[in-house]
N, C-alpha and C positions, 0 to 999 in steps of 0.2 A: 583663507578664503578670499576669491579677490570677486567683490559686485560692481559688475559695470553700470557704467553710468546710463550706456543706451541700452534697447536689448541686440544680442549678436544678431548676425545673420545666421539662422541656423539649418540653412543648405550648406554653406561654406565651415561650418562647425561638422558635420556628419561628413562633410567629404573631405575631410582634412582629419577627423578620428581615427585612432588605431584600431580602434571596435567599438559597437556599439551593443548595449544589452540593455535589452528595454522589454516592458511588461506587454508589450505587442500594440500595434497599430501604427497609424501613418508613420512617427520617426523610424521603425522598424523598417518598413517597407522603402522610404525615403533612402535613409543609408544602404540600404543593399541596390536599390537601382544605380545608385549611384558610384557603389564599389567597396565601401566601407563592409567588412564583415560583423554580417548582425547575426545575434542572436535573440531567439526571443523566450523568457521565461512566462509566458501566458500560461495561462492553468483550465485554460475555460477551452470550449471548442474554436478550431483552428479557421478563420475565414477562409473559405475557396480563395483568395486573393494569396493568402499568407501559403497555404497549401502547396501553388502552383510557385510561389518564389524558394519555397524549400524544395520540390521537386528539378527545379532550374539549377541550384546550387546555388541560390544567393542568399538563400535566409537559416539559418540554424534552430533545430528547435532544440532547446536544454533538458525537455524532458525525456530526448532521448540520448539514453548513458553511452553509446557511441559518440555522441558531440563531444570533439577535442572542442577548444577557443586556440582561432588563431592568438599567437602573440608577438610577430613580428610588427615591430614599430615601421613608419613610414618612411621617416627617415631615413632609415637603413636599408640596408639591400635584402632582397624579399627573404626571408628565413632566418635570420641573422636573431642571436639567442636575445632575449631580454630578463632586465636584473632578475630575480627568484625576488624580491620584494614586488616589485611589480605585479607577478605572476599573482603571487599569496594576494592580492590585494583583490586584483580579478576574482579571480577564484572565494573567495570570500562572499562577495559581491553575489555570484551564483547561487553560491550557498542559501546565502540569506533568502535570497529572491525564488526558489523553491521552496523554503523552509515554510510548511505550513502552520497559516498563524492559527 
């Protein structure tokens, strides 16, 4: 775990992510305008805002079981495979984040 000393910039943090998965709201909507594939685990009703960025194809929602996650790194050239630990870790992360508590 590495704590910076200042806090990041976290426009340049979301657009420089491989993806983003967030409980919904502004960093959701932030990294998808901005290019970052987000997805969102929300549970509650969907803002016309969030609505209209999933209808756009910029926002993902994970409750629905068609939602692949992209996993192509930035790095890389767009589609290019990434490790299966990587993958599981993601995916894990989803898990949980649906899991009702």
């Amino acid at each position: 775990v590495h704590v910076p000393e200042r806090s990041p910039d976290g426009r340049a943090l979301l657009a420089r992510a491989d993806l983003v998965i967030g409980g919904g709201g502004t960093m959701n909507r932030e990294a998808a305008l901005l290019g970052t594939p987000a997805y969102t685990a929300f549970t509650g009703v969907l803002a016309a805002v969030d609505g209209e960025l999933i209808r756009r194809g910029l926002l993902f929602d994970l409750r629905d079981e068609a939602t692949e996650p992209v996993f192509a790194r930035r790095d890389r050239p767009a589609g290019s495979p990434v490790p299966e630990a990587r993958r599981a870790v993601v995916m894990a992360a989803i898990h949980t984040a649906l899991t009702p508590r």
